[in-house]
N, CA and C atoms as a LAMMPS dump frame, in Angstrom:
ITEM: TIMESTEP
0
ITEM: NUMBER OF ATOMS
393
ITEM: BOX BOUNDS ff ff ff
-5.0000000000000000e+02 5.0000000000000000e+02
-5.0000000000000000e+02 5.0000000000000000e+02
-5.0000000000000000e+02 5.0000000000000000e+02
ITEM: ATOMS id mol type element x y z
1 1 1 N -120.851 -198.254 41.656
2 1 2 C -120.043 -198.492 42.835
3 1 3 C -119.426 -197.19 43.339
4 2 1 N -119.093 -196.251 42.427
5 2 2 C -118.754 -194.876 42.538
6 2 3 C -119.957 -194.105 43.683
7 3 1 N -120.8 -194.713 43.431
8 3 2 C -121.807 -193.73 43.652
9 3 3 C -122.196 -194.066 45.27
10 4 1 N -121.969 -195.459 46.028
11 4 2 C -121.471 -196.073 46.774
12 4 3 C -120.315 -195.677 47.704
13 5 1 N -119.045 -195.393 46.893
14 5 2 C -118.094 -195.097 47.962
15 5 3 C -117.889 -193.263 48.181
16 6 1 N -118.706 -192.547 47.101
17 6 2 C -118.858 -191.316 47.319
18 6 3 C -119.6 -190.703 48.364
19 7 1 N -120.691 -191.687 48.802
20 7 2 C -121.609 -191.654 50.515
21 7 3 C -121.14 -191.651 51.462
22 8 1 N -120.133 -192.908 51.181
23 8 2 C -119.58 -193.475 52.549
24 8 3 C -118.479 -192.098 52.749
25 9 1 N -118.099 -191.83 51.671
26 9 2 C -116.94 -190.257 51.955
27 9 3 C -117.008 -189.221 52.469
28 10 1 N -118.913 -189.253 52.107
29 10 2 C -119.056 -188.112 52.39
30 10 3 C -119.534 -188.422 54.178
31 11 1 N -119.953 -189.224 54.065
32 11 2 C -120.498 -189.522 56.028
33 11 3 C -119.415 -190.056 56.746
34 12 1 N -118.188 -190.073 56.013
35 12 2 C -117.003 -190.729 56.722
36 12 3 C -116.754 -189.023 57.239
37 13 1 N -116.895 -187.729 56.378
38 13 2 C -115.958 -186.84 56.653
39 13 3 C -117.054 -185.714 57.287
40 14 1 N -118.349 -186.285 57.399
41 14 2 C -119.136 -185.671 58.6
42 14 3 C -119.331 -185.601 59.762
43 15 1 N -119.248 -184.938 60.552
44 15 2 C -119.373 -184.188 61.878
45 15 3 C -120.637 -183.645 62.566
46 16 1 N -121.225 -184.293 63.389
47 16 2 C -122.199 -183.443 64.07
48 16 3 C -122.051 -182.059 64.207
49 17 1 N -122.224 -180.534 64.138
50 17 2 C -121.966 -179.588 64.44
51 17 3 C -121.607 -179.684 66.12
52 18 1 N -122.911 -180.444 66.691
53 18 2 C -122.363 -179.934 68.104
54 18 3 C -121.2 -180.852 68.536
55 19 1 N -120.465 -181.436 67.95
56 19 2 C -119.344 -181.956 68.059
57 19 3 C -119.353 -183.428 68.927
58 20 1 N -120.897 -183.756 68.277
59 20 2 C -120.93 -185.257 68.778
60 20 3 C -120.602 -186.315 68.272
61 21 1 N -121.411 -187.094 67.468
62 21 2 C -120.922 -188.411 66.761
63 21 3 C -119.841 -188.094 65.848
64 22 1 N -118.555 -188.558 65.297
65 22 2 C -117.703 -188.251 64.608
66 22 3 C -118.259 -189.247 63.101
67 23 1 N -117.533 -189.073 62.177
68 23 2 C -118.361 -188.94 60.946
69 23 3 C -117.813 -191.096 61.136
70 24 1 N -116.941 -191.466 61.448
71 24 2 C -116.537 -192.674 60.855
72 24 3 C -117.713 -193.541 61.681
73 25 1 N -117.703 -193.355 63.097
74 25 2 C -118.803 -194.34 63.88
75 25 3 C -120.082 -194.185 62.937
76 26 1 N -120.5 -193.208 62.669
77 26 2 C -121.528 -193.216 61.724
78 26 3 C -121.807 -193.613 60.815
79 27 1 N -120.499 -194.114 60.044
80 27 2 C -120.189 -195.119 58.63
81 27 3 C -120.559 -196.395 59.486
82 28 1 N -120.147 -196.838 60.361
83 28 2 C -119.837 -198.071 61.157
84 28 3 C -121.559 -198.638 61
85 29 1 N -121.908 -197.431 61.882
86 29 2 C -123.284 -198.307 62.262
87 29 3 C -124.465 -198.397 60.491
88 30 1 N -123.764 -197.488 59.716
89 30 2 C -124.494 -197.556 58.626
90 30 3 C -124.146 -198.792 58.083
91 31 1 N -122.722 -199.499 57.594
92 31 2 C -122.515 -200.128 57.436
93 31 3 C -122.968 -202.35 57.529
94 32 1 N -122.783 -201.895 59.103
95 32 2 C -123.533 -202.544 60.071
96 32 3 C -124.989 -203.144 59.989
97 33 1 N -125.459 -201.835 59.696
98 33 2 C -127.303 -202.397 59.317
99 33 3 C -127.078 -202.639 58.354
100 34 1 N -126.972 -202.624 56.789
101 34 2 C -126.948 -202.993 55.618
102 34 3 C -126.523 -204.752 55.628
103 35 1 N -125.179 -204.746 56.944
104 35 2 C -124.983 -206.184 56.785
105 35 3 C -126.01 -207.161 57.839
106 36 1 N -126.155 -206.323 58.726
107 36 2 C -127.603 -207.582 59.385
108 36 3 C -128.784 -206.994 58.817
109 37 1 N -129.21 -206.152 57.755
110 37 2 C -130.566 -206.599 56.908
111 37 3 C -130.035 -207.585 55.563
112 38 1 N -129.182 -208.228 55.643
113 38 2 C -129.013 -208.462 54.281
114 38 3 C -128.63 -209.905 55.001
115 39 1 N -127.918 -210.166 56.465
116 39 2 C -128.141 -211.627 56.709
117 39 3 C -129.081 -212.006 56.904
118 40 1 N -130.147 -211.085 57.627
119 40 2 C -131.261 -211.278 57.41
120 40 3 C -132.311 -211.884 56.669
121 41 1 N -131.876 -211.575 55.969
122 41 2 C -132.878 -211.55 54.167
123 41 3 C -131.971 -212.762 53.615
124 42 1 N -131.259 -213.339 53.524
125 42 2 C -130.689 -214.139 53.309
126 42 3 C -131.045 -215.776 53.982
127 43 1 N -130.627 -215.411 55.55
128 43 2 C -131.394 -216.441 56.382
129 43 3 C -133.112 -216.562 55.897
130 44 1 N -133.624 -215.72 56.192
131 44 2 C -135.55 -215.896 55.69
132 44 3 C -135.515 -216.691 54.651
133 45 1 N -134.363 -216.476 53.358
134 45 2 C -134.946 -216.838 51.91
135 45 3 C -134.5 -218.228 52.115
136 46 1 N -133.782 -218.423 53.008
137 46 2 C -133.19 -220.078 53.337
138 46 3 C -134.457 -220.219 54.064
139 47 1 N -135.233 -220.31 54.507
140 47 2 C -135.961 -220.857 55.455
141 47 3 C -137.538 -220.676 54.807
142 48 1 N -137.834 -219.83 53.812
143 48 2 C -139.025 -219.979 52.943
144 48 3 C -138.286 -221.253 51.956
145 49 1 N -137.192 -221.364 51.82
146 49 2 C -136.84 -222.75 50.272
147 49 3 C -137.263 -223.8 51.697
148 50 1 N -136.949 -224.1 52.404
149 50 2 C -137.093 -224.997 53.654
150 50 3 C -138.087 -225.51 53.44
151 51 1 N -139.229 -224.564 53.596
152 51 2 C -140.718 -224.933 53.563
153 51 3 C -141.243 -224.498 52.746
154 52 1 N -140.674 -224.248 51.292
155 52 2 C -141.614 -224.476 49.783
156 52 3 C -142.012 -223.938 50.187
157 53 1 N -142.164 -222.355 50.348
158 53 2 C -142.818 -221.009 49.84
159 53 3 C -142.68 -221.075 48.368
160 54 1 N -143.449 -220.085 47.851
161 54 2 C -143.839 -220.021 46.496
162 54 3 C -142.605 -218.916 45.93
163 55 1 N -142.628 -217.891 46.766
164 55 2 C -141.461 -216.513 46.735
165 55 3 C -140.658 -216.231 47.395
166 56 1 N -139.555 -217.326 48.046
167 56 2 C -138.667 -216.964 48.666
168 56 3 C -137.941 -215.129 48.45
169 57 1 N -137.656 -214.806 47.371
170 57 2 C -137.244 -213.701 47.119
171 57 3 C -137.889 -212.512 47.635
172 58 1 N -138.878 -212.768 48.205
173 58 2 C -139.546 -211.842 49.118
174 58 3 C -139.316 -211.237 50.574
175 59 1 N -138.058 -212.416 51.132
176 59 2 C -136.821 -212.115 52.033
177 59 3 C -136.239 -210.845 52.028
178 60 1 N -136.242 -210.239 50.512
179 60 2 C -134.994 -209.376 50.246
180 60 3 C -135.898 -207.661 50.461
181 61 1 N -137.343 -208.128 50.054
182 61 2 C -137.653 -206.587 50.077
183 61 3 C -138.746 -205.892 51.146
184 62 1 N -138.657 -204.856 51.416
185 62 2 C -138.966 -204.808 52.93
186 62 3 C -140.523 -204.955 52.53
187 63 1 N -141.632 -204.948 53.39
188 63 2 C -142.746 -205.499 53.929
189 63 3 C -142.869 -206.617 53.107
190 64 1 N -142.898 -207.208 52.007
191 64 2 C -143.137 -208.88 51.955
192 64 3 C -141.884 -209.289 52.113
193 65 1 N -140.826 -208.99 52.616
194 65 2 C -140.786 -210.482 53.716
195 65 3 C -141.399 -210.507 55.502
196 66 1 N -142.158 -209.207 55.502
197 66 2 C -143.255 -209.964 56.772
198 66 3 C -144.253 -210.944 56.452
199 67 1 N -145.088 -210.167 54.851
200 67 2 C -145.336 -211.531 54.099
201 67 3 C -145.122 -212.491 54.171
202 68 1 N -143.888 -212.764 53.904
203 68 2 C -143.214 -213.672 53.59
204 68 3 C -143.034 -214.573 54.86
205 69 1 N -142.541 -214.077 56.043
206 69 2 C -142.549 -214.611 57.377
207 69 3 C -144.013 -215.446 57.873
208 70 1 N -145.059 -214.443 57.314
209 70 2 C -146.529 -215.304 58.142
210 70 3 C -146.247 -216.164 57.566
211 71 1 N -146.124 -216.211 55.941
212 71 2 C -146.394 -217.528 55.362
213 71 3 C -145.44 -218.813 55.675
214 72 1 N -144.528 -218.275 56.042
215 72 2 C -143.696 -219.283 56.901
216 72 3 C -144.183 -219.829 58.179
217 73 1 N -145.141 -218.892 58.974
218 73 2 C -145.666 -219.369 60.197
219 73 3 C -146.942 -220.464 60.064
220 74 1 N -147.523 -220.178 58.54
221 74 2 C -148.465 -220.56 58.355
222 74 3 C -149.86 -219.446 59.125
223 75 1 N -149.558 -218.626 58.934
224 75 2 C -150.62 -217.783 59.722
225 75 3 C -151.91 -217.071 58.169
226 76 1 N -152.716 -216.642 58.608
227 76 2 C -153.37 -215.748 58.145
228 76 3 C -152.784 -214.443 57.619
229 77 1 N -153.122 -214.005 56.491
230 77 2 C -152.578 -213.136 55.99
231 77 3 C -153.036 -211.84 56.618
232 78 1 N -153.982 -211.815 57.267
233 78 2 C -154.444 -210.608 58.365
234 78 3 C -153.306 -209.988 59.29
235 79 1 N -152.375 -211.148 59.456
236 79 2 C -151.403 -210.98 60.629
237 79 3 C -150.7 -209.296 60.62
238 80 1 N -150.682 -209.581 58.656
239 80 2 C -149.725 -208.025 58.373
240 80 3 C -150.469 -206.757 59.25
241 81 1 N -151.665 -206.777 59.361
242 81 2 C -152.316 -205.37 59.898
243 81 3 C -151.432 -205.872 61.748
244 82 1 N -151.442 -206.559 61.703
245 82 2 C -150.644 -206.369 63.112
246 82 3 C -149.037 -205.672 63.78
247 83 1 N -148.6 -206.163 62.367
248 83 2 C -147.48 -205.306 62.3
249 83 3 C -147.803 -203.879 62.034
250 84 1 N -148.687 -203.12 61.852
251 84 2 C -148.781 -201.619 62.095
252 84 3 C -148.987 -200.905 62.808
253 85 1 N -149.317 -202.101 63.921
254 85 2 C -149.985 -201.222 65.24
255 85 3 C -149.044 -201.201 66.007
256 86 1 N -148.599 -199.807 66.77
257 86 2 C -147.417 -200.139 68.101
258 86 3 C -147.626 -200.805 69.087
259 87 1 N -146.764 -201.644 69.672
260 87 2 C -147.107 -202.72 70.628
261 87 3 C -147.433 -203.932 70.701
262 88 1 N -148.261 -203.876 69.731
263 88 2 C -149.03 -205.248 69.372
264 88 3 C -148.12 -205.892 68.442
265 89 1 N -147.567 -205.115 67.56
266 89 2 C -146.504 -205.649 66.474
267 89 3 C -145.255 -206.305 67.049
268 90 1 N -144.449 -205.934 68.293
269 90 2 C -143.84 -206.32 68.976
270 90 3 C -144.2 -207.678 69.572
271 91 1 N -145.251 -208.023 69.911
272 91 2 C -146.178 -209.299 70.674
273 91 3 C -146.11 -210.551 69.254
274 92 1 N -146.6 -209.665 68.019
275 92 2 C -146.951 -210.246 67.039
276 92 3 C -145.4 -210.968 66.557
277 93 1 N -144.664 -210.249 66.636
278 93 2 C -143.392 -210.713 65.823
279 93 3 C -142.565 -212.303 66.64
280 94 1 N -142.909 -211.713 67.824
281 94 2 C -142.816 -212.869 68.58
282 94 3 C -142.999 -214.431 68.42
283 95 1 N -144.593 -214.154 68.227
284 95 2 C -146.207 -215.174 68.134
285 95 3 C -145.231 -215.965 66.568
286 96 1 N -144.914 -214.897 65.872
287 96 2 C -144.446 -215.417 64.346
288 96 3 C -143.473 -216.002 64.595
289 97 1 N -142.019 -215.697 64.773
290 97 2 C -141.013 -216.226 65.316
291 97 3 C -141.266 -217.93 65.765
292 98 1 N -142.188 -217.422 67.009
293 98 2 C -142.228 -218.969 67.323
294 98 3 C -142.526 -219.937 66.418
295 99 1 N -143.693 -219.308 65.64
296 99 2 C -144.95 -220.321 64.676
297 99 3 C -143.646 -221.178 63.698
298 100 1 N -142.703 -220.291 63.183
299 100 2 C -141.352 -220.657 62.425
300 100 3 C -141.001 -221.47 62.71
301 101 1 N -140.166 -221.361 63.899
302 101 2 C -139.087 -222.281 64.616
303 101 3 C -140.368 -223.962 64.778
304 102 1 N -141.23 -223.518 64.939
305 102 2 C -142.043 -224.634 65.018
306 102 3 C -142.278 -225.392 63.858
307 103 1 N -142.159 -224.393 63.009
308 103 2 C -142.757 -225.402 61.313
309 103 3 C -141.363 -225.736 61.134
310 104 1 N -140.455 -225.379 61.359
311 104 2 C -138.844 -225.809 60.736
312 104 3 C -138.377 -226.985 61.907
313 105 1 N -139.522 -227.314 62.739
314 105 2 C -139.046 -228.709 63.499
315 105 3 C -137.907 -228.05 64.623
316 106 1 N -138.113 -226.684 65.081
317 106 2 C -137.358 -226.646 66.599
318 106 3 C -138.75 -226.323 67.777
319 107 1 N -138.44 -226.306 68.726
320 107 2 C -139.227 -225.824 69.619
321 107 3 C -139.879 -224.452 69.646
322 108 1 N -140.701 -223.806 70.125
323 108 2 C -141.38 -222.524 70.239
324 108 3 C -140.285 -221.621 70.933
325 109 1 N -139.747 -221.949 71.507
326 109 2 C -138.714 -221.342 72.448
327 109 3 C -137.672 -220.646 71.308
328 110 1 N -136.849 -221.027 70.434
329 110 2 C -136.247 -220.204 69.784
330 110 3 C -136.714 -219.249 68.831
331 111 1 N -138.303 -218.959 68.998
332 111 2 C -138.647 -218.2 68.666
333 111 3 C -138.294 -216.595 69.755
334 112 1 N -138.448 -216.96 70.461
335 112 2 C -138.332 -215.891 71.379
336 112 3 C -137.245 -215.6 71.646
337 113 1 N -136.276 -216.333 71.701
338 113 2 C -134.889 -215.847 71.354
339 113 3 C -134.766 -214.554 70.675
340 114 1 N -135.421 -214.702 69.169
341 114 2 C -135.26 -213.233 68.422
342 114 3 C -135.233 -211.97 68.934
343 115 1 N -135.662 -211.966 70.144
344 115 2 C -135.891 -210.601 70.873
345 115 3 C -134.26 -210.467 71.34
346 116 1 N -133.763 -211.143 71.917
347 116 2 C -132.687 -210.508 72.439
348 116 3 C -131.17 -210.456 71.637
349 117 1 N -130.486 -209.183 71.611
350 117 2 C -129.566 -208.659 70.838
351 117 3 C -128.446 -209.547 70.692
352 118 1 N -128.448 -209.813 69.544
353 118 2 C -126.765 -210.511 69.264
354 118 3 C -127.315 -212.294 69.358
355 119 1 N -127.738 -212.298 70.31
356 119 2 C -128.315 -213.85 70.256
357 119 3 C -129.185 -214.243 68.853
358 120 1 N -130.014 -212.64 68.335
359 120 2 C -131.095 -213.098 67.125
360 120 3 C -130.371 -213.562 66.102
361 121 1 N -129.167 -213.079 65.929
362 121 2 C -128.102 -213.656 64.741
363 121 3 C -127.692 -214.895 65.377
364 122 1 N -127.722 -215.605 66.143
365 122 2 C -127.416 -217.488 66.575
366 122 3 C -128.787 -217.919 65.826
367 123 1 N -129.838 -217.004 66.29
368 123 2 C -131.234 -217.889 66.324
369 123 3 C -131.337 -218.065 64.392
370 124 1 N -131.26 -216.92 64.017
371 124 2 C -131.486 -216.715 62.43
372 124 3 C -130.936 -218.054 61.943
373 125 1 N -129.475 -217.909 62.18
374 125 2 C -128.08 -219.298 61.344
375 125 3 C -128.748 -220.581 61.86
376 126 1 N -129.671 -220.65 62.552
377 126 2 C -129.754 -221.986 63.163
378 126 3 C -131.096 -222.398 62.786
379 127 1 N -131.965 -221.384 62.609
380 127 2 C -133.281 -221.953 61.805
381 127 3 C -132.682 -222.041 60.577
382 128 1 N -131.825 -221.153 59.881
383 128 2 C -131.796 -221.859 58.374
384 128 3 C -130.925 -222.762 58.11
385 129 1 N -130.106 -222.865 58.824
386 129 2 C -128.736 -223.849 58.103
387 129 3 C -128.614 -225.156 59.214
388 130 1 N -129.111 -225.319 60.674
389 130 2 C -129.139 -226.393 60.863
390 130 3 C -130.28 -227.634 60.391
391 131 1 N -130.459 -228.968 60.763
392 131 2 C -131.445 -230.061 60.621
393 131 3 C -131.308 -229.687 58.972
């Protein structure tokens, strides 16, 4: 835990040279991502137990839970090469999203939700914890 708040000290008391970002906003947004990848990963592992996935825990670590997501869509495991390509991965995440919201009994539509900011955290809490 030492080793933890000795980071945050040290990027709390950093400074851009050219005297831009100040060191605390920079804690902020570090902070920040750690807590929406981790509701993240949290919501998914609720929503692979949903639909009896085999490895929910695959939520938690980065590329299988895209894994982890097709298999929630029910897709082909090919899907992953889609996520590597620029552009297409964007289209793809979508296509998945929806396939979800569809197997968890909502409409295709809150799949697409995920795209837009601040709303994707309504969409996440509501595929896993409502119905």
């Amino acid at each position: 835990m030492s080793a933890i708040a000795n980071l945050l000290g040290q990027v709390v008391t950093y400074e851009i040279s050219s005297g831009g970002m100040p060191g605390w906003l920079l804690a902020l947004y570090f902070i920040f991502g750690i807590a929406s990848y981790v509701f993240m990963a949290w919501c998914l592992m609720v929503m692979a137990q949903k639909t009896n996935q085999e490895y929910p825990w695959f939520a938690w670590i980065p590329i299988l839970n895209f894994i982890l997501m097709i298999q929630i869509a029910d897709k082909e495991i090919w899907w992953i090469i889609l996520f590597l390509i620029p552009c297409v991965n964007f289209v793809a995440m979508i296509i998945i999203w929806m396939a979800i919201a569809e197997n968890l009994g909502y409409e295709s539509w809150w799949g697409i939700l995920t795209i837009v900011p601040i709303l994707n955290y309504y969409v996440w809490w509501k595929l896993a914890f409502e119905k």
